[in-house]
PyMOL Python script that loads the backbone (N, CA, C, O; Angstrom):
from pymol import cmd

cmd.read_pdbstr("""\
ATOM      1  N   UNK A   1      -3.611 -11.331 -16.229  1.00  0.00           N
ATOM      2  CA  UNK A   1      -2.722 -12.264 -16.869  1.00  0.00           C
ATOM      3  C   UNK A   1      -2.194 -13.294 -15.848  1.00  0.00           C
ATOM      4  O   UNK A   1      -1.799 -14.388 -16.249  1.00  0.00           O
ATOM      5  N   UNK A   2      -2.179 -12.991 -14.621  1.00  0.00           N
ATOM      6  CA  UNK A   2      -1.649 -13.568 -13.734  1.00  0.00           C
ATOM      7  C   UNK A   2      -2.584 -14.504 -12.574  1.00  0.00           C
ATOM      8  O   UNK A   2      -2.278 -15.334 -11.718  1.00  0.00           O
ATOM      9  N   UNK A   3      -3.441 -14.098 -12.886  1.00  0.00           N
ATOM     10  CA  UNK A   3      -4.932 -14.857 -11.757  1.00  0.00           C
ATOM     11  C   UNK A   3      -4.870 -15.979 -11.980  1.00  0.00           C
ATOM     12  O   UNK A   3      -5.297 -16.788 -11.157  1.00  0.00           O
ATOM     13  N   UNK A   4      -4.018 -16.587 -13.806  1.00  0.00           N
ATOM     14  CA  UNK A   4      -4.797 -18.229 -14.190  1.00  0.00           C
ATOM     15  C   UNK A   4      -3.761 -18.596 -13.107  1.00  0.00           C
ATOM     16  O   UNK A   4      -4.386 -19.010 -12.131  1.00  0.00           O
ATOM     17  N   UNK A   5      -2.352 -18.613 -12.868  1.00  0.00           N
ATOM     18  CA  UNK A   5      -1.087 -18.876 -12.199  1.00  0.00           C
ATOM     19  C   UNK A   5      -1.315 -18.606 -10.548  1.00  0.00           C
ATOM     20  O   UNK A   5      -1.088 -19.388  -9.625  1.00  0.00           O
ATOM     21  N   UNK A   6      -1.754 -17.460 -10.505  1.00  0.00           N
ATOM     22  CA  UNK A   6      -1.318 -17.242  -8.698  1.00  0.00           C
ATOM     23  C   UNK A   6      -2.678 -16.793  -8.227  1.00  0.00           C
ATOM     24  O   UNK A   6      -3.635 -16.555  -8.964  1.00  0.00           O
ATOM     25  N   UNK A   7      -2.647 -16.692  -6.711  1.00  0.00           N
ATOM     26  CA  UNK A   7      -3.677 -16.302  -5.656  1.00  0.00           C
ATOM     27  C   UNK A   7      -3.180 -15.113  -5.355  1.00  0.00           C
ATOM     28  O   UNK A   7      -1.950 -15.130  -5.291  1.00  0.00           O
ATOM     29  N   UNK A   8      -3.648 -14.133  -5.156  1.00  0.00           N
ATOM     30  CA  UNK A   8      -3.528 -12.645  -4.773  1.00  0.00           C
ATOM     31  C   UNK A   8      -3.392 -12.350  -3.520  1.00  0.00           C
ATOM     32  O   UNK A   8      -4.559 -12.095  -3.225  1.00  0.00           O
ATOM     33  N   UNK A   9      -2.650 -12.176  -2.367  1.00  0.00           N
ATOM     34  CA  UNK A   9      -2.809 -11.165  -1.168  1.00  0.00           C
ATOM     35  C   UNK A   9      -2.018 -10.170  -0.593  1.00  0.00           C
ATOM     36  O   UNK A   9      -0.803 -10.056  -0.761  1.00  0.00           O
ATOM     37  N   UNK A  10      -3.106  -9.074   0.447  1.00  0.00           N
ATOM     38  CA  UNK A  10      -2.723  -7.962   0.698  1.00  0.00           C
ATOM     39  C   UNK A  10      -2.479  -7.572   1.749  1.00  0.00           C
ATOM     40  O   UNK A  10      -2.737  -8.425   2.598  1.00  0.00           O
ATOM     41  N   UNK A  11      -1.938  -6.308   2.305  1.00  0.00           N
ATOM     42  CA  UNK A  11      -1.823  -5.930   3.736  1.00  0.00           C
ATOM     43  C   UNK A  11      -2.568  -4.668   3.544  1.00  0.00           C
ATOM     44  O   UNK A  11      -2.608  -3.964   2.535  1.00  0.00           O
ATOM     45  N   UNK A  12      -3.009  -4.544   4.406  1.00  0.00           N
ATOM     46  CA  UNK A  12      -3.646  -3.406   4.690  1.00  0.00           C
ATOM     47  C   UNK A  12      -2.867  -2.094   5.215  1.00  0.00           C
ATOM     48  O   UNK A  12      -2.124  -2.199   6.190  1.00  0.00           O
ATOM     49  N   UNK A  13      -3.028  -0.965   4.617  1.00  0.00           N
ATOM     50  CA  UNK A  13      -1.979   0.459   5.514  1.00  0.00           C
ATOM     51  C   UNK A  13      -2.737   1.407   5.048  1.00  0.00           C
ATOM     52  O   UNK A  13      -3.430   1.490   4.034  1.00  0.00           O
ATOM     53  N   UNK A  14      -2.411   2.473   6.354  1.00  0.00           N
ATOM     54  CA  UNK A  14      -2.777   3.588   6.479  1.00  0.00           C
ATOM     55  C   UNK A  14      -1.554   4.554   6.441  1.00  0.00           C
ATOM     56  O   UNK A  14      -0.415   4.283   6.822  1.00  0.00           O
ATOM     57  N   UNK A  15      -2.047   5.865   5.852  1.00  0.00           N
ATOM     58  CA  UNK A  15      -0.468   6.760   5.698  1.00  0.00           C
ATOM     59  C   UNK A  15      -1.069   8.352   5.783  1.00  0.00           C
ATOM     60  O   UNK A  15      -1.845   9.118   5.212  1.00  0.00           O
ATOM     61  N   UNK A  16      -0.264   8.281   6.757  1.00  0.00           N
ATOM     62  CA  UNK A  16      -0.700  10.037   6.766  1.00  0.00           C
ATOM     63  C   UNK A  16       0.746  10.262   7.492  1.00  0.00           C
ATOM     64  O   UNK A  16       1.109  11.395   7.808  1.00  0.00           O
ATOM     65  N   UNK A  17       0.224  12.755   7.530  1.00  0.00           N
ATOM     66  CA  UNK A  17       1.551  12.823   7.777  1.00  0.00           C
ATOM     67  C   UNK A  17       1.658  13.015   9.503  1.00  0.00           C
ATOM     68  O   UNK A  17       2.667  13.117  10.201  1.00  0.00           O
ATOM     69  N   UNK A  18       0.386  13.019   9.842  1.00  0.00           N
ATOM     70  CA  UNK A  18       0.804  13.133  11.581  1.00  0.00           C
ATOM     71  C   UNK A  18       0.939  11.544  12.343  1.00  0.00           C
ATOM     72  O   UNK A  18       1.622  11.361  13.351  1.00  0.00           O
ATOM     73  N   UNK A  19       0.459  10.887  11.921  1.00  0.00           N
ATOM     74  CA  UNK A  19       0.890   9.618  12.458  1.00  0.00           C
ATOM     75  C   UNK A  19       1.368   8.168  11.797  1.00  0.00           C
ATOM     76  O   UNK A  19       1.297   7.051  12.311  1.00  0.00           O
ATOM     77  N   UNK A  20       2.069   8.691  10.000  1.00  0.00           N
ATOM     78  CA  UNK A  20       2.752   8.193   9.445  1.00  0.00           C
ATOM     79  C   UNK A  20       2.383   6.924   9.016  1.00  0.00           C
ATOM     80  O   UNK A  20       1.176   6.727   8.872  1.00  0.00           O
ATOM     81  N   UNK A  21       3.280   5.878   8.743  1.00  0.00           N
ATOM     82  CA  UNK A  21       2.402   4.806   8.240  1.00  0.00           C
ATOM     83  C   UNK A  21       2.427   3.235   9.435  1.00  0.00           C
ATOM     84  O   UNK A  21       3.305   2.715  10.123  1.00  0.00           O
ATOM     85  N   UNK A  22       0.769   2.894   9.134  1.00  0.00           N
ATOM     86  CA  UNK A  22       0.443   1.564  10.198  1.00  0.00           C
ATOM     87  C   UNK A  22      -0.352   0.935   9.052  1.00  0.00           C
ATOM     88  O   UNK A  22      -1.105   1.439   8.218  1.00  0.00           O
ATOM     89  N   UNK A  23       0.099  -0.480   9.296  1.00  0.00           N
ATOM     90  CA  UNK A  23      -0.283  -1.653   8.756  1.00  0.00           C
ATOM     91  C   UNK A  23      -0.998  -2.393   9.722  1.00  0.00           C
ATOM     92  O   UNK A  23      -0.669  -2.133  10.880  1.00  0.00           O
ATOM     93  N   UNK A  24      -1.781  -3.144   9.593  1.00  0.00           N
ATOM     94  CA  UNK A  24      -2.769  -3.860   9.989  1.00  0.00           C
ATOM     95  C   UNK A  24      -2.592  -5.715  10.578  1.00  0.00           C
ATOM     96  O   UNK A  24      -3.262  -6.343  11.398  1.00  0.00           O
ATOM     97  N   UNK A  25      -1.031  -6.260   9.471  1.00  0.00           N
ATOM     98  CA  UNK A  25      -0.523  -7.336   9.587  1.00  0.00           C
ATOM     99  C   UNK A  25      -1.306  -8.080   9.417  1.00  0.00           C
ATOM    100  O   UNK A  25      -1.105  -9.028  10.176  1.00  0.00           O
ATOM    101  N   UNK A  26      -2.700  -8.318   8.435  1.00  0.00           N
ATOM    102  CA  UNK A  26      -3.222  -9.097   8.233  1.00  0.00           C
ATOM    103  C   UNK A  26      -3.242  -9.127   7.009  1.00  0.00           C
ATOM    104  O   UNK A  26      -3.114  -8.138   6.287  1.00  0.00           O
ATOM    105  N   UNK A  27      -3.482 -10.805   6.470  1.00  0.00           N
ATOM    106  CA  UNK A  27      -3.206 -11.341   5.010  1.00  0.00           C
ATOM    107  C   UNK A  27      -4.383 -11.195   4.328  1.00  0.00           C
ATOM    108  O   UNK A  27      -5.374 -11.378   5.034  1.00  0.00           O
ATOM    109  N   UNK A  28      -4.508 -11.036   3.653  1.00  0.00           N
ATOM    110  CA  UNK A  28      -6.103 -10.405   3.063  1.00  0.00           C
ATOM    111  C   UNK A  28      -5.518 -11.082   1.691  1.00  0.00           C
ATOM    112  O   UNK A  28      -4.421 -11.070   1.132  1.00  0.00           O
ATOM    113  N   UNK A  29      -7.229 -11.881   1.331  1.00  0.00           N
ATOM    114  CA  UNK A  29      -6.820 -12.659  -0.045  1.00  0.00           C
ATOM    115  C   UNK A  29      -7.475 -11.545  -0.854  1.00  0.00           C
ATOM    116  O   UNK A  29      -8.196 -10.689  -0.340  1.00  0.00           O
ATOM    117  N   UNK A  30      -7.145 -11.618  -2.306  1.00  0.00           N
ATOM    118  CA  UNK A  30      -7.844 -10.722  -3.342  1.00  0.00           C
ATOM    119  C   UNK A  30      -6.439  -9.886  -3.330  1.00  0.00           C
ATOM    120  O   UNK A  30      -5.311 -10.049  -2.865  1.00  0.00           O
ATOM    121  N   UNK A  31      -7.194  -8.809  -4.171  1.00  0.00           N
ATOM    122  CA  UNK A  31      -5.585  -7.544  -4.541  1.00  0.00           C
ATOM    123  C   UNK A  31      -6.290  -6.377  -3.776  1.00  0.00           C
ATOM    124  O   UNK A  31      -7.511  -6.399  -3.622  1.00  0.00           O
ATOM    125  N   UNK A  32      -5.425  -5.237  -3.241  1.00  0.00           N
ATOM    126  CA  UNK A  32      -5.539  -4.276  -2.561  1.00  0.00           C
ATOM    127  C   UNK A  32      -6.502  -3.025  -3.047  1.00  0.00           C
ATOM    128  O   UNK A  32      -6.334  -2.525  -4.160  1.00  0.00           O
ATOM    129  N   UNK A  33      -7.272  -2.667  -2.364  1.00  0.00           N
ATOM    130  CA  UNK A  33      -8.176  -1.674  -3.017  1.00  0.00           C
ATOM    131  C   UNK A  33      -7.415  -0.520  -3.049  1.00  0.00           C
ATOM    132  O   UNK A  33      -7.611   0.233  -4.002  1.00  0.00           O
ATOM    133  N   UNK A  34      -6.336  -0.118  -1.964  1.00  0.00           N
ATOM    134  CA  UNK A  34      -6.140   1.553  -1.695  1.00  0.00           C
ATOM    135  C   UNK A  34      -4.528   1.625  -2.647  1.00  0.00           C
ATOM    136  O   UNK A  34      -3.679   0.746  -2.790  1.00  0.00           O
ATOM    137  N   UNK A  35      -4.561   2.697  -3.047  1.00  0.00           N
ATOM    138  CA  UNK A  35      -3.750   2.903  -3.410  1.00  0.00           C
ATOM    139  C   UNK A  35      -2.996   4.611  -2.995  1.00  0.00           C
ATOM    140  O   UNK A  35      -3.273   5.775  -3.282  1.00  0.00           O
ATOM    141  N   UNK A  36      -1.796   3.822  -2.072  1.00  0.00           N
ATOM    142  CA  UNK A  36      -1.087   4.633  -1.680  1.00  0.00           C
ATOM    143  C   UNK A  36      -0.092   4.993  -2.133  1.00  0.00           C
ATOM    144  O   UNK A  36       0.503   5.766  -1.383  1.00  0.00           O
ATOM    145  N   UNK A  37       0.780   4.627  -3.784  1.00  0.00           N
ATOM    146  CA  UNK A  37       2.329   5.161  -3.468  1.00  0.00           C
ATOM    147  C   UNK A  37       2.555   6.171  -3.490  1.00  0.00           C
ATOM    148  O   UNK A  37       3.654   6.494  -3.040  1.00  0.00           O
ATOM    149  N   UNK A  38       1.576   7.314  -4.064  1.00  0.00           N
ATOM    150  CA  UNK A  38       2.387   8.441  -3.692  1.00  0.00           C
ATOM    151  C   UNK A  38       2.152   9.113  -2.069  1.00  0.00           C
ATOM    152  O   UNK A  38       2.758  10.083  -1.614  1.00  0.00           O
ATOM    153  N   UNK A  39       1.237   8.403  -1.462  1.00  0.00           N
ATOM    154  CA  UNK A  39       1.285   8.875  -0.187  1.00  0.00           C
ATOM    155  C   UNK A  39       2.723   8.417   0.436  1.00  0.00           C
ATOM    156  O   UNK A  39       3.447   8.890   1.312  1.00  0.00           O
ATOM    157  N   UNK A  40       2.793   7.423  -0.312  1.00  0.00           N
ATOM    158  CA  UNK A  40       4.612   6.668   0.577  1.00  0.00           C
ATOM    159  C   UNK A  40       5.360   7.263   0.414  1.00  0.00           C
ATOM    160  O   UNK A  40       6.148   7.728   1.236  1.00  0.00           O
ATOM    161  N   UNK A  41       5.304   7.449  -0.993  1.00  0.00           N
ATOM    162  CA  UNK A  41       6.547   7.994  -1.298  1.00  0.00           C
ATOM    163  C   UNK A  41       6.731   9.785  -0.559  1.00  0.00           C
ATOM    164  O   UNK A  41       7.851  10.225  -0.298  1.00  0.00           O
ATOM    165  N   UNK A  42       6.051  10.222  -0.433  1.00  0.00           N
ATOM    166  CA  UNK A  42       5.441  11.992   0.129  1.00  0.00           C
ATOM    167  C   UNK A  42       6.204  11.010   1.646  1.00  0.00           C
ATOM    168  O   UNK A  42       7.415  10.962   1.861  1.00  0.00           O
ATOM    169  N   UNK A  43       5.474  10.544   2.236  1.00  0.00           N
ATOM    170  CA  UNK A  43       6.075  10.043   4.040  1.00  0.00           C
ATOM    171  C   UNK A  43       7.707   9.786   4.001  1.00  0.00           C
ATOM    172  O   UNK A  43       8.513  10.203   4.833  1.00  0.00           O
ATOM    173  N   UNK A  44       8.025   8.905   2.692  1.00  0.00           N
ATOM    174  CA  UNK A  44       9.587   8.688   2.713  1.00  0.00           C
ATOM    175  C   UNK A  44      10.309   9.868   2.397  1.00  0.00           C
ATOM    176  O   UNK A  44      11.498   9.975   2.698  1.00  0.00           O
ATOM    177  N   UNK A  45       9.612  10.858   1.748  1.00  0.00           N
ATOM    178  CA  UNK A  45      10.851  12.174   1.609  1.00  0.00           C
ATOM    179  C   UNK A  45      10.939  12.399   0.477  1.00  0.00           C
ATOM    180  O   UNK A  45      11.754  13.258   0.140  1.00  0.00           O
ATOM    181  N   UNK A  46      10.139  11.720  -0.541  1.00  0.00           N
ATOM    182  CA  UNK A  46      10.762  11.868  -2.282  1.00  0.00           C
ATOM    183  C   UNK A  46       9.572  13.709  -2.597  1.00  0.00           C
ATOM    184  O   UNK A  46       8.425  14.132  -2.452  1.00  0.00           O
ATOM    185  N   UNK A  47      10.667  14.053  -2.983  1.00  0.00           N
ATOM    186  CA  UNK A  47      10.481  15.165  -3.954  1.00  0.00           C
ATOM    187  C   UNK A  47       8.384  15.491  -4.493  1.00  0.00           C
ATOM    188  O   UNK A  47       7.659  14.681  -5.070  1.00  0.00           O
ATOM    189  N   UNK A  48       8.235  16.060  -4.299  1.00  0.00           N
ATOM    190  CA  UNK A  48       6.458  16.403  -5.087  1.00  0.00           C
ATOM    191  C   UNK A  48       6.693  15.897  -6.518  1.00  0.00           C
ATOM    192  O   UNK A  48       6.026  14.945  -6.923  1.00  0.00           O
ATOM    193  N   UNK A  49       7.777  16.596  -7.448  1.00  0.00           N
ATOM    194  CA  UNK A  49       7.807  16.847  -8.677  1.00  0.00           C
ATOM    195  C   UNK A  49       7.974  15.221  -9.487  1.00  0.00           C
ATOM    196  O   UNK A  49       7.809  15.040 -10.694  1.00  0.00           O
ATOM    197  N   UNK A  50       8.254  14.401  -8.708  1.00  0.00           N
ATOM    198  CA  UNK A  50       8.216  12.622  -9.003  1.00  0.00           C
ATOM    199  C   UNK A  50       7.209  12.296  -9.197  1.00  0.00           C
ATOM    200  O   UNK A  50       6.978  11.108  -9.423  1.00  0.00           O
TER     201      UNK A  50
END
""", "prot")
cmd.dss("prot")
cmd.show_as("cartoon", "prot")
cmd.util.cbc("prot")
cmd.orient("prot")
């Protein structure tokens, strides 16, 4: 719905629990392939049962 209006970009991140989360700081056009929130949310502390 939104492609006719805007250009898409992403950052890149990695998330785990021994060396937590790193971003890449680069602008990447298109939309993001990985999908992490519940890895984020698991690194920030929220509850399993969310």
């Amino acid at each position: 719905m939104l492609k006719e209006n805007y250009e898409f970009y992403y950052f890149s991140e990695e998330v785990d629990s021994k060396n937590g989360l790193k971003f890449d700081y680069k602008l990447k056009k298109g939309i993001s392939k990985t999908r992490n929130a519940i890895k984020l949310l698991e690194y920030v502390g929220y509850q399993k049962k969310l």
